[in-house]
C-alpha positions as a Markdown table, in Angstrom:
| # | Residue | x | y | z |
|---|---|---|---|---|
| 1 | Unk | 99.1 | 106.6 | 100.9 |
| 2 | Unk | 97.0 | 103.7 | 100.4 |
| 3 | Unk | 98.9 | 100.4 | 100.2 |
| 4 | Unk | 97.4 | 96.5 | 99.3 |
| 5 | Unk | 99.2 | 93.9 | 99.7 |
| 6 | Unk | 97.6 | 90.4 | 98.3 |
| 7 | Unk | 98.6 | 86.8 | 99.4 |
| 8 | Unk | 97.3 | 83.5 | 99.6 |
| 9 | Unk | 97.7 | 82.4 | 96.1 |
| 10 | Unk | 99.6 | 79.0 | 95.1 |
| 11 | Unk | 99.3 | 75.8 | 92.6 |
| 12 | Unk | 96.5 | 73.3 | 93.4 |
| 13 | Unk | 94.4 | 71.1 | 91.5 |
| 14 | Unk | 91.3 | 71.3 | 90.3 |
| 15 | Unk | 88.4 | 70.8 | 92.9 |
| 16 | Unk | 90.4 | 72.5 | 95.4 |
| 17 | Unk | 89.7 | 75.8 | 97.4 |
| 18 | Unk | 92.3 | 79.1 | 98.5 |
| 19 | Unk | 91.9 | 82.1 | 100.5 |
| 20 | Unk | 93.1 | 85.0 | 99.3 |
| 21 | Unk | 93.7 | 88.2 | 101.7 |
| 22 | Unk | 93.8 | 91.5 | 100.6 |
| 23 | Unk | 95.5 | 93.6 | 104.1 |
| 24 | Unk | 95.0 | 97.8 | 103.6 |
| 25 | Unk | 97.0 | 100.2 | 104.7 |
| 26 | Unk | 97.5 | 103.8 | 104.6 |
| 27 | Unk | 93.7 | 105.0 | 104.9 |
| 28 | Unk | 90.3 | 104.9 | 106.4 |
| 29 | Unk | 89.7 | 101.3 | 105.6 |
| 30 | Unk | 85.9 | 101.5 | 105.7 |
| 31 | Unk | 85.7 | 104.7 | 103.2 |
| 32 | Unk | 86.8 | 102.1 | 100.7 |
| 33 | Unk | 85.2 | 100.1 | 98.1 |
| 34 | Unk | 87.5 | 96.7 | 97.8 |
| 35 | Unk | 87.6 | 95.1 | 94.6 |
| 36 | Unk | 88.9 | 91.6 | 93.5 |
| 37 | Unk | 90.6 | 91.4 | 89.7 |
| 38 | Unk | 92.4 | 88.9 | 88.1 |
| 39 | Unk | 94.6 | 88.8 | 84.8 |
| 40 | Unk | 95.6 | 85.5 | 83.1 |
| 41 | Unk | 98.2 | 86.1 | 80.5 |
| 42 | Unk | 96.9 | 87.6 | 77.6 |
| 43 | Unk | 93.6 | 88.3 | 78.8 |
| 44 | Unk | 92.2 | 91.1 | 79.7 |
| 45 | Unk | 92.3 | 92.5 | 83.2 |
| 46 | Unk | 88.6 | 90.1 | 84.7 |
| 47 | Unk | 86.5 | 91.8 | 87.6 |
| 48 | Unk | 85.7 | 89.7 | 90.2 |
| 49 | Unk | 83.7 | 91.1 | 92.8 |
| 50 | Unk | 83.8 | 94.0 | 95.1 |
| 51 | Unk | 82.8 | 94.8 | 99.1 |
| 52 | Unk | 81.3 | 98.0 | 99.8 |
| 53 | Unk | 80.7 | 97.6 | 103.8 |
| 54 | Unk | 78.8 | 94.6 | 103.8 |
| 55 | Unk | 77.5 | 94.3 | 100.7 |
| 56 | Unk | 79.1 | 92.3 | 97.3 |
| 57 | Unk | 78.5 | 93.6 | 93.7 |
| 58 | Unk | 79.6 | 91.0 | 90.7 |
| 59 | Unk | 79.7 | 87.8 | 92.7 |
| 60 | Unk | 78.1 | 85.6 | 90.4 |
| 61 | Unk | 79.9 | 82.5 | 89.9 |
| 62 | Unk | 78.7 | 80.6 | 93.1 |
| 63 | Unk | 82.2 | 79.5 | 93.8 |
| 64 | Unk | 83.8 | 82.5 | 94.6 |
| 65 | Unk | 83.0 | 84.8 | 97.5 |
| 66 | Unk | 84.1 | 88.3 | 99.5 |
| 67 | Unk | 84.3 | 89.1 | 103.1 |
| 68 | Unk | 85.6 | 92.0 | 105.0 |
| 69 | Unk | 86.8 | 92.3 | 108.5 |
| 70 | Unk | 86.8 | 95.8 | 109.7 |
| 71 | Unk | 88.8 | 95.2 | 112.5 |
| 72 | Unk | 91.7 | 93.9 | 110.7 |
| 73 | Unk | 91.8 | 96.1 | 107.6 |
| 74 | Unk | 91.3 | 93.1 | 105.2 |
| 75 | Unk | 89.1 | 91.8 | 102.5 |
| 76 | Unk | 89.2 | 87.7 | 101.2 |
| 77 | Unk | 88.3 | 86.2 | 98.5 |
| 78 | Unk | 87.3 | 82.7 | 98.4 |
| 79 | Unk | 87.9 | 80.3 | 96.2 |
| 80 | Unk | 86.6 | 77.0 | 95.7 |
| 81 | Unk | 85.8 | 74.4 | 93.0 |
| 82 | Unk | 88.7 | 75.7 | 91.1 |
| 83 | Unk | 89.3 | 75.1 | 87.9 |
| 84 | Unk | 92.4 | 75.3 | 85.3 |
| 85 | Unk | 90.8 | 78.3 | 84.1 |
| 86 | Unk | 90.7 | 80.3 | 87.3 |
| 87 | Unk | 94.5 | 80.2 | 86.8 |
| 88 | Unk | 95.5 | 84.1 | 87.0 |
| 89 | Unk | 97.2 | 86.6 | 88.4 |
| 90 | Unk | 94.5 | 87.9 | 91.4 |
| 91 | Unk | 94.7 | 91.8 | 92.2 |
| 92 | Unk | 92.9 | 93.4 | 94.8 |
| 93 | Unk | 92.1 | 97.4 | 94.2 |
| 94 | Unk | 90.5 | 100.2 | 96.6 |
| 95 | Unk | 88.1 | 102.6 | 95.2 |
| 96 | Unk | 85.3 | 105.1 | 96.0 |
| 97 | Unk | 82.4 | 103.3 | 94.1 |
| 98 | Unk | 81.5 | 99.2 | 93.3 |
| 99 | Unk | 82.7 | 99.6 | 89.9 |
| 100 | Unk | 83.5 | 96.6 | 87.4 |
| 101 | Unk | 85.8 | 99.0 | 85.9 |
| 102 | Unk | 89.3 | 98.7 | 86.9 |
| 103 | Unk | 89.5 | 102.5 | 86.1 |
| 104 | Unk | 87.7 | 103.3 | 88.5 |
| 105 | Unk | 89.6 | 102.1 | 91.5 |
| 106 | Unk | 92.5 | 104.1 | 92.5 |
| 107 | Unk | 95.0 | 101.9 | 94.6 |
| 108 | Unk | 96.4 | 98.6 | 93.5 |
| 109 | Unk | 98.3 | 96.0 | 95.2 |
| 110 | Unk | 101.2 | 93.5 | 93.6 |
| 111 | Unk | 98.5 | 90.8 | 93.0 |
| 112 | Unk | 99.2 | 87.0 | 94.1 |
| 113 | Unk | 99.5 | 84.3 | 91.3 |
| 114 | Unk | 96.6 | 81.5 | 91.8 |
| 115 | Unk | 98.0 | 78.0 | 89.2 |
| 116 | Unk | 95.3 | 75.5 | 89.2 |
| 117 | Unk | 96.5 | 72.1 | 87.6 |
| 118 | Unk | 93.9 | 69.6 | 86.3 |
């Protein structure tokens, strides 16, 4: 069974930058789209971006950005410029297609809480 397990999240201020990791488990990490999510409360469920091998779908923003190292099984996202309303809950999800559609991933870790403060 697939298992995600997020972390790198914590309260900063505005301006400032985090890592988050996303380590997989449980599978064939490179059969795997990884997708980045985040949730603030009372929102809606937000797509990130994705990594299918080495290529990124829905990075847009210019302050956010995805890598993937094979060799340890785990996919970042990288946050800088952060502003009060980056504050979320950040999930990361495995899947068979880039999808912005949280449907269509299949595997779900716990998520790690990212607070920015202005």
């Amino acid at each position: 069974q697939v298992q995600l397990v997020e972390s790198g999240g914590g309260l900063v201020q505005a301006g400032d930058s985090l890592k988050l990791s996303c380590a997989f488990s449980g599978g064939t990490f490179a059969n795997y789209v990884i997708g980045w999510f985040r949730q603030a409360p009372g929102l809606e469920r937000e797509f990130v971006g994705a990594v299918r091998y080495t290529k990124l779908y829905g990075i847009g923003s210019g302050r956010f950005t995805i890598s993937r190292d094979n060799a340890k099984n785990t996919v970042y996202l990288q946050l800088t410029s952060l502003k009060p309303e980056d504050t979320a809950h950040y999930y990361c999800a495995a899947g068979a297609i880039p999808s912005a559609q949280s449907t269509d991933y299949d595997f779900w870790g716990q998520g790690t809480q990212v607070t920015v403060s202005s």
